[in-house]
C-alpha positions, 0 to 999 in steps of 0.5 A, a space after each residue: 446890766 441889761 441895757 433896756 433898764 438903762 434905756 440903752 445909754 452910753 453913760 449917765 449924767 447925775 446932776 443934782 440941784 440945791 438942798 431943799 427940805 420938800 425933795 428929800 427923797 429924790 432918786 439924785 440925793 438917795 443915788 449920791 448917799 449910795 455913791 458918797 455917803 453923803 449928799 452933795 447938792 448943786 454938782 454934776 456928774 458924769 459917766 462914761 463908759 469908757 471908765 473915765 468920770 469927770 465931777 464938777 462941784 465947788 472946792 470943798 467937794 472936790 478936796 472932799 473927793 480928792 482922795 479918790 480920785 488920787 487912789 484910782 489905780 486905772 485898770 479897773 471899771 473906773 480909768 480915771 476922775 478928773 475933778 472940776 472945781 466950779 463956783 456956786 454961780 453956774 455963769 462963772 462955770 462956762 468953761 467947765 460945761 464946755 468941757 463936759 459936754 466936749 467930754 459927752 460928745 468925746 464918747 462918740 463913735 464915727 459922729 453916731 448921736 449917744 444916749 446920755 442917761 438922766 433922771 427926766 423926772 427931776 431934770 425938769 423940775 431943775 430948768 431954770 434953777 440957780 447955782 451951777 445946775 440952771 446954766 448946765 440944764 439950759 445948756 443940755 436943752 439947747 445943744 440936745 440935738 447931739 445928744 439924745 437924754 434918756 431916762 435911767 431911773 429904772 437902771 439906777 434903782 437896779 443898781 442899788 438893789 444889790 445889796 453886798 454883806 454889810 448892806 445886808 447886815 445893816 438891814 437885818 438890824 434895822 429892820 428887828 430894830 423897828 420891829 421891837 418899836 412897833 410891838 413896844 414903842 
């Protein structure tokens, strides 16, 4: 939990682009496996540590979400996730990256800038795609200067290396699983 891993950030910016079958192993599909069992491209995700969540995606991904955010009880680590229905065109989403980003700024103390954690690798690898990623980069580009966006690769991989008991035992079986392929296979 140390906040040099996570580049001292007030809260994370998860965005993840369209499927594609050269970026399988980007660290946003292997954070939202982790997170939802399950990739889910073209959303955004964003954290504050305040505990409020807010995920925009497309219908299916929000109904597939729903339950969720209708079970959170609010007094733990997580108040509440408000869901943001969007469409596959990132133009028709104008007001939902309004709110996000009022959102992001929301989180601030006294007008202090914050730090917003992203994965910089990828994001520059998503400027100026489609869908609903493209009109969300641009608009973090253009209006960074109230924000500053800092890398959180390290704080993610951090994370997701602790492991709970089921995690522990799924990798104990996979890895004699691999073994007896190696010697026999």
């Amino acid at each position: 939990r140390s906040s040099a891993v996570w580049n001292n950030a007030d809260g994370v910016l998860l965005h993840r682009g369209q499927t594609s079958e050269d970026d399988t192993y980007l660290k946003s599909s292997v954070v939202q496996n982790w997170l939802f069992g399950l990739q889910l491209p073209d959303t955004i995700l964003l954290l504050r540590k305040d505990g409020h969540v807010w995920f925009l995606g497309t219908k299916r991904k929000c109904e597939y979400l729903q339950p969720a955010a209708a079970s959170v009880p609010g007094g733990g680590p997580i108040q509440q996730i408000h869901l943001l229905v969007g469409s596959k065109k990132g133009d028709s989403n104008d007001e939902h990256y309004e709110t996000l980003w009022k959102e992001a700024l929301e989180s601030r103390v006294n007008g202090e800038r914050r730090a917003f954690g992203v994965i910089l690798k990828e994001r520059e690898a998503n400027l100026g795609s489609s869908g609903v990623l493209g009109p969300w980069e641009a608009k973090l580009s253009t209006e960074s200067d109230d924000i500053d966006l800092v890398d959180i690769s390290n704080g993610l991989t951090f994370a997701m290396s602790i492991k709970d008991e089921t995690e522990l035992d799924l990798m104990k079986k996979s890895s004699v699983l691999a073994n007896k392929v190696m010697k026999h296979g």
